[in-house]
N, C-alpha and C positions, 0 to 999 in steps of 0.2 A: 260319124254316123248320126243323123238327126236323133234329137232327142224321143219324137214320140216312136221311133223303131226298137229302141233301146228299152223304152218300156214296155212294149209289146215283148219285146225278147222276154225281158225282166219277169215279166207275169205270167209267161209261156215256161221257162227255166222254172216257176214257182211249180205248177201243175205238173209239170214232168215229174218231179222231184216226190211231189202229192201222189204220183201215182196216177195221173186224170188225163192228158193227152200224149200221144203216141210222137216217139221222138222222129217220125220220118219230115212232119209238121215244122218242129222244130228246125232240122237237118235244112227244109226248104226256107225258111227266111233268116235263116242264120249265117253272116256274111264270113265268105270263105277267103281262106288263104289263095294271093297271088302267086303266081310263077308256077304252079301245078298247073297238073292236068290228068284227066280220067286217060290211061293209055290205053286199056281194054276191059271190056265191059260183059257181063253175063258168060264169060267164058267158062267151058263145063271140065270141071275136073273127074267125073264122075257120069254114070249113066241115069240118078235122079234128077226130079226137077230142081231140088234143092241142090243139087252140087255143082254150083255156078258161082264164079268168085269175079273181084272187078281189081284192076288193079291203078295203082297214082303212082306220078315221078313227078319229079321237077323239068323244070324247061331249058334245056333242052336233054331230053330223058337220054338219052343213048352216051352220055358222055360219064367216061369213070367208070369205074367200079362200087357201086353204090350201096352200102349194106339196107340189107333185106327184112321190111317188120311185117309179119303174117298178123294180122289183129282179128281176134272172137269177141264179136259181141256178148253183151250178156240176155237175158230174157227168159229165165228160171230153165232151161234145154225145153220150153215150151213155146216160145215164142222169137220175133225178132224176124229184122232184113237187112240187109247190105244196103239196101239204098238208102236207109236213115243215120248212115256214119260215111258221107261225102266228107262230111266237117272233118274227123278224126283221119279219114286220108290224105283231105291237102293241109290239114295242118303237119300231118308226120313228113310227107313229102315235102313240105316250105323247108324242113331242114333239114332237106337233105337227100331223103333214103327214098327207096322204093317201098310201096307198100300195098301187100294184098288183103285184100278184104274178102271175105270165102261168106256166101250162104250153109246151113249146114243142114242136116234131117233133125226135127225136132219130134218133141212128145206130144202126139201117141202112135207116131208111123214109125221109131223105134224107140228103143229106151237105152239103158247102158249095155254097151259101148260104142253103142250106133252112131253118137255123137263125136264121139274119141274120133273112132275110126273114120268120121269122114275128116276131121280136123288134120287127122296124117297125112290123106291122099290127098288134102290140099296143101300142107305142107313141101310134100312131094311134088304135086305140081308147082311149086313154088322155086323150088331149088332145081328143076328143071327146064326152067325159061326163064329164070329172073334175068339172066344175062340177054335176051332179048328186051328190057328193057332198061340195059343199064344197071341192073343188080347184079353183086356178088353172091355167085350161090353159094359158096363156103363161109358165107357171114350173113346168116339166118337169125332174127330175134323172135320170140314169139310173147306174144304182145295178146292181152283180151280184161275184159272188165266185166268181172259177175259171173256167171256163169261161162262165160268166155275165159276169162283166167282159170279156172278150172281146166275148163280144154288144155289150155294151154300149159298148162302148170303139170298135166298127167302127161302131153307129150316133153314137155322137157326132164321128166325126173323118172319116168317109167319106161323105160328100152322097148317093152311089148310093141308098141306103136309104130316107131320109125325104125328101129331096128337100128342097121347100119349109118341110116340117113340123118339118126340123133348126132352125128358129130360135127354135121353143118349146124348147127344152133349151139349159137355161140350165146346167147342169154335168153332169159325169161323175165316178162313184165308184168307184173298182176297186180290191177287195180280193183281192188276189194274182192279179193276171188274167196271163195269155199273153198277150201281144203281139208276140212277137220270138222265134218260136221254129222259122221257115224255117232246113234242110231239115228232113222230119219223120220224126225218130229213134223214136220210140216209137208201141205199136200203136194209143191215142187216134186222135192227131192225123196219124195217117197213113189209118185207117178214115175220119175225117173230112173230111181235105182234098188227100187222096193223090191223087185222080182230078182233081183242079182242074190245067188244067194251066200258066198261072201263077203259081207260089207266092207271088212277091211280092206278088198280088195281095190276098192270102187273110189279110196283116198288117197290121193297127193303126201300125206304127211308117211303112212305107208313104206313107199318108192323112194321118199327124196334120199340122198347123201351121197356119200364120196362118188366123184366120176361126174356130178350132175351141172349144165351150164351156171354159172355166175345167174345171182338174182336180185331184182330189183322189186319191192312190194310195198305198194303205196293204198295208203287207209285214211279215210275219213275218220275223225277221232270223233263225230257225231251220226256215225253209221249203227242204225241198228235195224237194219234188213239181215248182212253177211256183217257179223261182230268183227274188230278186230283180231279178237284174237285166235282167230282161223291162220294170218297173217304171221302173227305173233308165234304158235305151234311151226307152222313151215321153217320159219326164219333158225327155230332150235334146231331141227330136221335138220337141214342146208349145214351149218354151224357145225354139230356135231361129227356131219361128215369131211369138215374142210372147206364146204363150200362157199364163196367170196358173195357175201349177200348184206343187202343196206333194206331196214325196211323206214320208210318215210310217213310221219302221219301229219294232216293237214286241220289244224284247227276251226273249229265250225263251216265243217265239211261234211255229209250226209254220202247215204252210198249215190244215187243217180249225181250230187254237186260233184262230184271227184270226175266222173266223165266230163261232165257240162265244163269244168274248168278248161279243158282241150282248147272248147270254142274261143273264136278271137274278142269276145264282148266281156269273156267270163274268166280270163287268163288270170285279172288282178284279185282273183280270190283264191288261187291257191297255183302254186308254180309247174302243176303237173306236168306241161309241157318241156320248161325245159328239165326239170331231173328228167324227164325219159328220154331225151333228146341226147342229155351228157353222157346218159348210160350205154344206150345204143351207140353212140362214136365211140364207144371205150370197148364194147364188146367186139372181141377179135381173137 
């Protein structure tokens, strides 16, 4: 990659990270993994506008049985699009797997569970056509970062959601997710879940134990947006019940550096890519 694109990267990764430009910016000049490909795009799981997910495989998608990573953005359940995580789909697809990426309904057209619950029905549509593109649907990960793991973390450890369809997911992957963060001090997580009027009910740490998929929970050890030890409570959760869980932390790593590491310019600052690559071939 020529050098002055790498600095462009470089100072683009800086801003994101500050909080100052929008990662779809990013997502556009950030050079993407070969041998993928977008298989389908804006397809609706749902009757909103938001309930449209895209999905990546490898080339040539239709071959094998390929396990399945559903990935939730993060964006406080206020913000966020599927089209600014191209990166994070052909990089999961370079090794390997299929992978859906779902838009969801954000805050303030609903609040909690409106979020959850569209997370399921895309999970659902997930496990329902993944063998149309070469996924195994009885080998589901679910995969999100920030608010995204969050989703992802209540549909793996809380039955409410998928119901019966919980026993297709086979792990969970949460990069800097919330789990543990009842009562709700900041304007997020209080726009979101302030009106619920059980809180405990509204947490991951909650729900987690015996029974619950294998987990994998990686943290920037220079995160102080979603702290670590949101990570840290789940991992006792998980633990307590039996459940087989590794949590990884990445030194001078920040909450938005821990995604950005995904990308292929930003891989040499922390391994995110393959531990979630090792865990996902292991989950089964």
């Amino acid at each position: 990659m020529p050098k002055a694109i790498r600095t462009r990267l470089a100072l683009l990764a800086g801003l994101l990270v500050a909080g100052c430009s929008p990662l779809g910016v990013f997502d556009t000049l950030v050079p993407k993994d070969r041998g993928t490909t977008k298989v389908a795009s804006g397809i609706a799981y749902g009757d909103a506008a938001r309930q449209t997910l895209d999905v990546y495989a490898p080339r040539p998608h239709a071959v094998g049985r390929r396990p399945v990573v559903v990935f939730f953005y993060g964006g406080s359940w206020n913000s966020g699009a599927r089209s600014g995580y191209a990166f994070v789909g052909r990089a999961l697809a370079a090794q390997g797997f299929v992978v859906v990426i779902p838009d969801y309904r954000l805050v303030p057209e609903v609040r909690y569970p409106g979020f959850v619950e569209d997370g399921a029905a895309a999970v659902r549509w997930a496990e329902a056509h993944a063998a149309d593109f070469g996924g195994d649907p009885a080998r589901i990960v679910l995969m999100g970062h920030s608010a995204g793991a969050y989703i992802a973390a209540m549909l793996a450890v809380d039955d409410r959601w998928l119901k019966q369809d919980r026993r297709a997911v086979k792990g969970f992957v949460g990069l800097a997710g919330p789990y543990d963060f009842a009562p709700f001090d900041v304007d997020a997580s209080r726009a979101a879940f302030g009106a619920w009027p059980r809180p405990d009910e509204t947490q991951p740490v909650t729900w987690a134990g015996a029974g619950d998929p294998p987990a994998l929970l990686l943290v920037g050890a220079d995160d102080v947006t979603v702290r670590p030890r949101n990570s840290e409570a789940l991992r006792a959760r998980l633990r307590s019940g039996g459940v087989a869980v590794e949590l990884r932390s990445y030194p001078k790593t920040g909450h938005v550096g821990l995604l950005l590491a995904i990308a292929r310019p930003f891989r040499n600052r922390a391994p995110v890519l393959r531990d979630v690559a090792r865990f996902v071939q292991d989950a089964r």
